[in-house]
N, C-alpha and C positions, 0 to 999 in steps of 0.2 A: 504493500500500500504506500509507498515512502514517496512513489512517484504523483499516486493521485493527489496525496497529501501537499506536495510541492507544487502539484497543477494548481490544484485551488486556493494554494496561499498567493500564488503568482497572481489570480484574476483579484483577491481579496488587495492585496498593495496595489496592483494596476487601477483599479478602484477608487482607492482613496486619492493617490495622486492626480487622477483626470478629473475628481469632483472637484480637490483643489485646484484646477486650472477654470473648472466650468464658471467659476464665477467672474468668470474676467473674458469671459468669450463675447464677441456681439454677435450680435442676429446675424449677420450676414452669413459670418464663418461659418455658426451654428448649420445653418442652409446649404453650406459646403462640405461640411463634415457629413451632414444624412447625406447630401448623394455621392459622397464619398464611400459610406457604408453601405449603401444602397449597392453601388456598384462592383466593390469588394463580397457580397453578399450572389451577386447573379453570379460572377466567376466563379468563388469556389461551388456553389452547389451544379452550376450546369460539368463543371471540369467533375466533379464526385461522379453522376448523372452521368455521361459520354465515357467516364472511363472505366464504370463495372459495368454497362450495359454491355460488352461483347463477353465477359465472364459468366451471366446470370445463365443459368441452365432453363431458364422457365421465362421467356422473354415479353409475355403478359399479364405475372403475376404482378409486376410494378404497377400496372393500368389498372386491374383487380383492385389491388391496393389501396391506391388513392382513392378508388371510387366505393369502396365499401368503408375506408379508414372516412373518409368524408362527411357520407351519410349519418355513421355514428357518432363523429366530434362534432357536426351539426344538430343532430338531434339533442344530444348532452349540453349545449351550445358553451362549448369548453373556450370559446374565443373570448365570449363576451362574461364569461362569469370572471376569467380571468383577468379581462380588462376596468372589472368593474370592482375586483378584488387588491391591485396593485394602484390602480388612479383612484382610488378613497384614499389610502394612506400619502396622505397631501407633503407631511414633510419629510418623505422620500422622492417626490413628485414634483417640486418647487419648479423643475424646467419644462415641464408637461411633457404629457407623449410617453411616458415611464414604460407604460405595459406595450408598446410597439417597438423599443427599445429591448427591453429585455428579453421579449420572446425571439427577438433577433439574434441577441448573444447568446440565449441559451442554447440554439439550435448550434450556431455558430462553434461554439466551446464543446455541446454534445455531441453531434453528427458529423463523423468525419475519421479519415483512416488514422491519422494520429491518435484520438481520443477513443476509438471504438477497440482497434487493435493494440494499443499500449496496454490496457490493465488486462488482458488475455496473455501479452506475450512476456509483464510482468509474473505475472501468476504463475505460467508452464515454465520463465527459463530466467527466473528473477535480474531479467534485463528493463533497466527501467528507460532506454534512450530513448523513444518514440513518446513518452511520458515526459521525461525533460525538454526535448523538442518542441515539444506541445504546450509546455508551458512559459518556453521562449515568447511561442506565437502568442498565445495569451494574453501576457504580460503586456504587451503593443497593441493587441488591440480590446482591452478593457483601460487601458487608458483612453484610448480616441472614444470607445464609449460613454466611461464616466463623465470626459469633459463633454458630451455632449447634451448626456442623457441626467447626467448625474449623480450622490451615492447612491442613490439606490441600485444601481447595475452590480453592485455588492451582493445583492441575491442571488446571482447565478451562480454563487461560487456553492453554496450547499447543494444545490440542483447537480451541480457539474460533480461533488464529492459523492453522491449519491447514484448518480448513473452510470460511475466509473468505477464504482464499488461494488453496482450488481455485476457488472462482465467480468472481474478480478473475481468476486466470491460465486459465481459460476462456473469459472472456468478452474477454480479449487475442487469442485464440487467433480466435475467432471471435462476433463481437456477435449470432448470432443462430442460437448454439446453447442459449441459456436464454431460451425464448421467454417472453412470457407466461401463455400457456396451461399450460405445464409449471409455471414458478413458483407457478400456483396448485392444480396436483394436490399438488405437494409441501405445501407451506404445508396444506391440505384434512386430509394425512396427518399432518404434523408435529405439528400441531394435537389430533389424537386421541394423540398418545405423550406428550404435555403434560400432556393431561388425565388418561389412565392413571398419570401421575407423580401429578397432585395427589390421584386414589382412594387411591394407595399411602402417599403422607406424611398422610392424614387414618384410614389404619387400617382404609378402607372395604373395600378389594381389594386384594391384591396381585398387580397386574396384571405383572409383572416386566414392562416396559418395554422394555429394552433388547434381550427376544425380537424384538419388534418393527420393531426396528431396520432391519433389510433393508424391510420395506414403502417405504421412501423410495429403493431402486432401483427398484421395479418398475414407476412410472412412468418413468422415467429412461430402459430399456429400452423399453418401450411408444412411446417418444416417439422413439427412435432406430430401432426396427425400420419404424415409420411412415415416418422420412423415408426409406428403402431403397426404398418402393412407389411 
């Protein structure tokens, strides 16, 4: 765990330094820094997206995916509880826009081969570099968030200790229940929630994102009902 531990103290300081900056930003920048993220945002997830699509064994599940993950983060309407659950809390909020922010870093700092594949490959061969790596990346960009967004982008660091703690303590449990093939449907999907973030910080679409959300069990189940046959 010494690496996820180190990921999330990385975003936890990255944090605090870019709130300290955010007060001193004007509007303009602030406007330059979202399409900034914005467009940092469609790169990595379309590059995740184009680069396991020729790995996936099942090259409709992704489509599946989103369209069943969809229906259910919609019906739960898991966007807006959660936007209406971070934009109450006012003095984490003071720059607005917190919960469009956040769920941006969180996918951000979550979904991705550094973060998904580190605490698996911590776990089987206690190499923590794709985890320091990741927390390099981090570290840069929860400061551009902080100063934008503010401290509250401080929450993604339990998020981020927490979803790097389930693949570490599953792949404890058993090294060859996150196969390959799985890592890359997920990543395939993760990838499209990325890029729906960086539509929504550039103004393009408001893809609420977070409906989405469940698309990243539905292979998860796919891959567990398989091993039963």
């Amino acid at each position: 765990m010494l690496g996820t531990i180190v990921n999330t103290g990385t975003i936890i300081v990255g944090s605090i330094l870019g709130a300290l900056l955010h007060q001193g930003i004007k509007e303009q920048y602030r406007t330059v820094l979202y399409n900034g993220l914005g467009l940092a945002s469609l790169a990595i997830g379309l590059n995740a997206t184009i680069t396991h699509l020729p790995k996936s064994q099942y090259p409709i599940l992704f489509i599946v995916s989103i369209a069943l993950g969809g229906v259910v983060g919609t019906a739960l309407d898991l966007d807006g509880r959660f936007c209406r659950l971070v934009d109450r809390q006012s003095r984490l909020n003071k720059g607005g826009n917190l919960s469009k922010g956040l769920s941006t870093a969180i996918l951000l700092y979550c979904i991705g081969p550094l973060s998904m594949l580190g605490p698996v490959i911590s776990a089987l061969k206690g190499d923590h570099t794709f985890l320091f790596t990741n927390a390099t990346l981090d570290l840069v960009s929860s400061v551009v968030f902080a100063s934008t967004y503010g401290i509250g982008m401080v929450l993604a660091a339990p998020v981020l200790f927490c979803w790097q703690g389930l693949f570490y303590l599953i792949s404890c449990i058993s090294s060859t229940a996150i196969s390959d093939a799985l890592m890359a449907e997920l990543l395939i999907v993760g990838g499209l929630l990325i890029t729906g973030s960086g539509l929504s910080l550039l103004d393009i679409k408001n893809v609420k994102t977070l409906n989405l959300l469940p698309s990243l069990l539905v292979p998860v189940l796919w891959f567990l009902v398989k091993s039963l046959f």
